[in-house]
C-alpha positions, 0 to 999 in steps of 0.5 A: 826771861822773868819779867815784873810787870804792874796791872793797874787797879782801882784808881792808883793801885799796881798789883804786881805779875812776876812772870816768864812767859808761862807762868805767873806769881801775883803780889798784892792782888786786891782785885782780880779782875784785872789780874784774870784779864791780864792772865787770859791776855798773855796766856799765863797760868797763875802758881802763887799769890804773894801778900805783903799785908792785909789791907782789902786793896792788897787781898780783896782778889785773893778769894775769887782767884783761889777759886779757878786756881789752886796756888800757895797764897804766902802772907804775914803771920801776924795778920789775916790774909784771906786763904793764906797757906803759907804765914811768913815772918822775918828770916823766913825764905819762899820759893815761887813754884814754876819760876825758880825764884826766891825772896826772902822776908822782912818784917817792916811793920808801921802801916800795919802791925804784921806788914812784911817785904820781899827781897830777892832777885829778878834781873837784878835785886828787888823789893816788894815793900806793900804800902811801907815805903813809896816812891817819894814818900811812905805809907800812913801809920794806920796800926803801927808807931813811929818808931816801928816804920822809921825802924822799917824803912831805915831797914828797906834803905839799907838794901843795896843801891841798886834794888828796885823797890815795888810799892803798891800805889801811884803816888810818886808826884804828890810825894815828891811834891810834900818832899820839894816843900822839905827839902827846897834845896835837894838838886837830886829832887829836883831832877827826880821831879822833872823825870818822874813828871815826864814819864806820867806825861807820857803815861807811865808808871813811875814805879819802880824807884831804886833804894839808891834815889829813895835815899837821895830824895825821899824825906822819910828816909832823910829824918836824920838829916840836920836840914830835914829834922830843922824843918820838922821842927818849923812845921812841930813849933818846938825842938824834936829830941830825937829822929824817930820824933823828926820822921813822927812830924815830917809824916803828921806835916804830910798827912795834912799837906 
């Protein structure tokens, strides 16, 4: 039976093994310390390295990985990924060698200009959306526009309710807590909160989400709400004409809440 399970790394990272018993494909692996102690641990040989973009804590392991495996390592074309074999753009579709599964690519830009996801299955559908969509929240717009993530993330929410989204960082409180000072009201949020408080209680992840609870608590992706853009625009001073405007406030209203 293939499972999906996090390596912690840094401070909040999950670097992502899709793994059988045997064989194991890495997502996002910024360091590879863990993931060789994490493949020692359970006997796993590694068969491919999975890269959602570029940013150091997303690749930064991929080098000294490459260097006692000789894997694929698939990756955005539009960004450099450090021993990239394979550049991928939306439509493309790849296959992890060993583990009959396969994904295939979204082109989800706004964190970054190139950053792309994963979609496939593995006991059910999944994501593997990088830094683009978090639970509770989404990534900063470091190289990309508004328009680019709203487009990116209304495409990651239109994946089926029950798809489990895989982001790449621990952030789930913090975000739902800016997502509690949107929407008050939101009774799903609330419930959310309490659940997702008792699992890092207990010390575990709080990922994956589901697309379904995404889109019933996330703010980023409630932009076209009417209660959610008429707080962006308290937070913005003035009326925002569109929504793309409504999810470029809400995210300026999080990067300084």
């Amino acid at each position: 039976m293939t499972s999906i399970i996090p390596i912690p790394a840094f401070t909040d990272n999950y670097i992502w093994s899709i793994e059988d018993g045997t064989s194991a494909a890495i997502v996002d692996p910024g360091d590879a310390a863990p993931v060789l102690a994490h493949l020692e641990e359970r006997g796993l040989e590694l068969v491919a390295i999975v890269t959602t973009h570029h940013h150091g804590d997303h690749v930064g392991g991929n080098e000294a990985l490459l260097a006692q495996f000789d894997v694929p390592v698939f990756g955005p074309a539009r960004e450099r990924i450090p021993g990239r074999t394979r550049a991928l753009a939306e439509g493309d579709r790849i296959e992890l060698p060993k583990l009959g599964l396969s994904f295939s690519v979204l082109d989800v830009p706004g964190h970054t200009a190139g950053h792309i996801a994963y979609v496939g299955e593995v006991e059910g559908p999944v994501v593997f959306c990088g830094d683009t969509l978090f639970a509770g929240g989404c990534g900063r717009l470091f190289e990309g526009t508004a328009e680019q993530m709203w487009n990116s993330l209304s495409k990651l929410a239109s994946l089926p309710d029950a798809t489990r989204a895989y982001c790449a960082h621990e952030y789930t409180l913090a975000n739902l807590r800016f997502a509690r000072a949107v929407e008050p009201g939101n009774a799903a949020l609330q419930a959310r909160i309490e659940i997702e408080t008792a699992r890092r209680e207990r010390g575990e992840p709080t990922v994956p989400s589901s697309i379904e609870d995404e889109r019933a608590t996330n703010p980023f992706l409630r932009a076209a709400e009417p209660h959610v853009r008429a707080a962006a625009e308290a937070q913005a001073g003035h009326a925002l004409r569109d929504t793309v405007a409504a999810f470029a406030a809400l995210r300026e209203w999080k990067n300084r809440f």
